[in-house]
ROTOR-647015 format. One record per residue: residue number from 1; x, y, z of N, C-alpha, C, CB in turn. Coordinates in steps of 0.1 Angstrom, whole numbers. Glycine has a CB too. Example, Ala and Ser with C-alpha at 12.3 -4.5 7.8 and 13.67 -1.06 7.14 Angstrom:
<nodes>
- 1; 132; -57; 78; 123; -45; 78; 132; -33; 78; 113; -45; 90
- 2; 128; -22; 71; 137; -11; 71; 129; 0; 79; 141; -6; 57
</nodes>
This chain:
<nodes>
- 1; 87; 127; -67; 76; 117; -66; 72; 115; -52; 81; 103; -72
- 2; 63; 114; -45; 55; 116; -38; 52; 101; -30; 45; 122; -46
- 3; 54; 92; -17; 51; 86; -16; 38; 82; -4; 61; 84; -18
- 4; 28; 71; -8; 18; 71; -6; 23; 58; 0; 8; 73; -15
- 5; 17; 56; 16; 16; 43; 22; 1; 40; 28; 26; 43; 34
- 6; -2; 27; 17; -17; 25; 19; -16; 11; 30; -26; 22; 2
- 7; -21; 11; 42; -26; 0; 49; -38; -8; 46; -28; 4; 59
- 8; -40; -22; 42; -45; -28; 36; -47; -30; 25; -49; -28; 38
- 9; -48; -45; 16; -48; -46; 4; -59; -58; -4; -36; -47; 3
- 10; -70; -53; 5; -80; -66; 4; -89; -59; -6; -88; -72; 19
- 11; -102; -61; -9; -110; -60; -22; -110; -40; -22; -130; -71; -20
- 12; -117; -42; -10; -119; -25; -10; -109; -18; -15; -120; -18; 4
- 13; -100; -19; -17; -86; -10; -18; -84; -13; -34; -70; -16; -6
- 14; -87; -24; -39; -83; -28; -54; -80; -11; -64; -99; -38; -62
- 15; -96; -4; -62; -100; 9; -74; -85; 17; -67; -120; 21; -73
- 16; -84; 20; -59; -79; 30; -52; -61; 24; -56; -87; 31; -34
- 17; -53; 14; -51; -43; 10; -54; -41; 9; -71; -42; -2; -47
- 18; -53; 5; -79; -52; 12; -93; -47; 21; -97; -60; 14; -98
- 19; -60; 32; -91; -56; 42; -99; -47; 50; -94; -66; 50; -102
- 20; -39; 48; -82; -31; 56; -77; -14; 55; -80; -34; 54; -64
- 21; -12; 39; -84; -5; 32; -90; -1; 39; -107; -13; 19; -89
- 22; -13; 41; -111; -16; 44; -128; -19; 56; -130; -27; 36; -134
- 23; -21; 65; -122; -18; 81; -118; -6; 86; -131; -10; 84; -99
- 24; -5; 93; -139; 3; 99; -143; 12; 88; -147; 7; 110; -135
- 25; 7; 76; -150; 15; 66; -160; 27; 58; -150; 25; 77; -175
- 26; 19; 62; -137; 26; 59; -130; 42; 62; -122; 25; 53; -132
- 27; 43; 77; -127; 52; 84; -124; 51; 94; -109; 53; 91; -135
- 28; 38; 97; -107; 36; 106; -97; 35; 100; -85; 25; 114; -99
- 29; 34; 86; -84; 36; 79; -68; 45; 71; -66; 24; 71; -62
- 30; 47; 69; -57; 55; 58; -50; 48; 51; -40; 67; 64; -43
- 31; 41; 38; -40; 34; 34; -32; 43; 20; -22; 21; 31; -40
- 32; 35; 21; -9; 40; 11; -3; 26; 2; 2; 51; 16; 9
- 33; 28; -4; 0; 13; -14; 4; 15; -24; 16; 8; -25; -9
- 34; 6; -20; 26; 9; -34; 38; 1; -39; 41; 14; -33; 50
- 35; 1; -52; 40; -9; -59; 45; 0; -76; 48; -24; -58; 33
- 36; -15; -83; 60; -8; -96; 60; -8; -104; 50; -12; -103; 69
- 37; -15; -107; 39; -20; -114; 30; -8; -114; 20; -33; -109; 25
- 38; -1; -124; 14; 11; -122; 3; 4; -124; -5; 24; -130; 2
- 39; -5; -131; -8; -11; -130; -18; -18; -115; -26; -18; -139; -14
- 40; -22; -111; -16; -28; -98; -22; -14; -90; -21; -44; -90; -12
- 41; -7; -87; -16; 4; -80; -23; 11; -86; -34; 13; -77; -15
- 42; 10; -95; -39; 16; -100; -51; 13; -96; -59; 16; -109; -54
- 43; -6; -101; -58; -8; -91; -71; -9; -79; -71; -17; -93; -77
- 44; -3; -69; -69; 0; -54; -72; 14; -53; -75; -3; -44; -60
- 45; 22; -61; -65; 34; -60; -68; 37; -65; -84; 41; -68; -58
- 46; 32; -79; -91; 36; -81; -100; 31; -71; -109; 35; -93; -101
- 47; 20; -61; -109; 15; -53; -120; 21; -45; -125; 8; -48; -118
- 48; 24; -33; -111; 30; -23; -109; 42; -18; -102; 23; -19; -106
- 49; 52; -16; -110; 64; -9; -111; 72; 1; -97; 60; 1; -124
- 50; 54; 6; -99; 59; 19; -86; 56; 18; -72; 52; 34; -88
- 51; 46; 3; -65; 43; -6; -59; 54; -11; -52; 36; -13; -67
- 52; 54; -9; -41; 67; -18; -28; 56; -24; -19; 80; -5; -16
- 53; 61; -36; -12; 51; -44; -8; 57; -46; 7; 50; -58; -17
- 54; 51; -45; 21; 52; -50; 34; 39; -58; 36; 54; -39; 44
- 55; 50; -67; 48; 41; -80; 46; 39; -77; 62; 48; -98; 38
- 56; 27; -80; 68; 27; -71; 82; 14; -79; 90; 24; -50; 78
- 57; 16; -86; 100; -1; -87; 107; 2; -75; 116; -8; -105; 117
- 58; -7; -63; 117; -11; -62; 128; -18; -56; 138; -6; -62; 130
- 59; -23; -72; 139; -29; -80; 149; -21; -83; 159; -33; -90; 145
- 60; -8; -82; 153; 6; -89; 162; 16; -82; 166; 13; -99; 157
- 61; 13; -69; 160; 25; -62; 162; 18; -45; 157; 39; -69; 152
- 62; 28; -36; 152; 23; -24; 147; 34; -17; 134; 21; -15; 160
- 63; 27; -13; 127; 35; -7; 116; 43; 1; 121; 30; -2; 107
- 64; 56; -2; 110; 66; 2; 117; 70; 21; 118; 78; -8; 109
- 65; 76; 27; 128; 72; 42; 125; 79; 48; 110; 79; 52; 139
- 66; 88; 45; 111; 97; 47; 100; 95; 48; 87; 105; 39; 100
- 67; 81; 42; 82; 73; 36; 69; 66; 50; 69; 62; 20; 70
- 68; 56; 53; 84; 49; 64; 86; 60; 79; 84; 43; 61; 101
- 69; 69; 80; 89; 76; 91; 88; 78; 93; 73; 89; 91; 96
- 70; 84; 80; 66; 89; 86; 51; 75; 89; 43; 100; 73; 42
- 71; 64; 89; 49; 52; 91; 36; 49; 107; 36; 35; 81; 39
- 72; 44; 112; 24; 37; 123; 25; 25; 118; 28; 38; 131; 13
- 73; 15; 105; 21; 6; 101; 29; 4; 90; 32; -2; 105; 25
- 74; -3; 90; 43; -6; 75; 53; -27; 73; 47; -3; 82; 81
- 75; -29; 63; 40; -42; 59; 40; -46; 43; 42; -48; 64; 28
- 76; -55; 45; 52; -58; 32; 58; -69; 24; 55; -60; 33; 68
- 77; -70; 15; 45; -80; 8; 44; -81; -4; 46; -85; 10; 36
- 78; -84; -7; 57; -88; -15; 69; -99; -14; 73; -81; -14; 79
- 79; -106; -31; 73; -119; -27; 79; -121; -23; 94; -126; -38; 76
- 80; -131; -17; 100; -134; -16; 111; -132; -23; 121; -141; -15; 111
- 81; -128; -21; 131; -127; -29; 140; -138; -27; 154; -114; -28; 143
</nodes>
């Protein structure tokens, strides 16, 4: 299984944490989702199975390397700055 670490989890990201989540019945990913908002990781967390949640500003700090090393992929959706 393959794991996918998506930065941010605000509206834009919804289709994409779906279907990536619901990929192959949800067998083919392993996602980790970070964002500051507990709220928006809740709801993914409570949906989906294959969904792990970090709770992260940062604004205040930086993700941690270790999250980055264990992924096959890193996608960021985060608005612009």
């Amino acid at each position: 299984m393959k794991r996918i670490l998506i930065v941010g989890a605000g509206r834009s990201s919804y289709d994409l944490i779906t279907f990536l989540a619901s990929f192959d019945n949800g067998k083919a990913f392993r996602i980790l989702l970070a964002d500051k908002s507990v709220e928006s990781l809740e709801t993914f967390k409570n949906v989906f199975e294959n969904v792990e949640t970090l709770q992260i500003d940062l604004n205040n700090g930086s993700l941690p390397e270790g999250h980055i090393k264990e992924s096959d992929m890193v996608i960021s959706m985060l608005p612009a700055f």
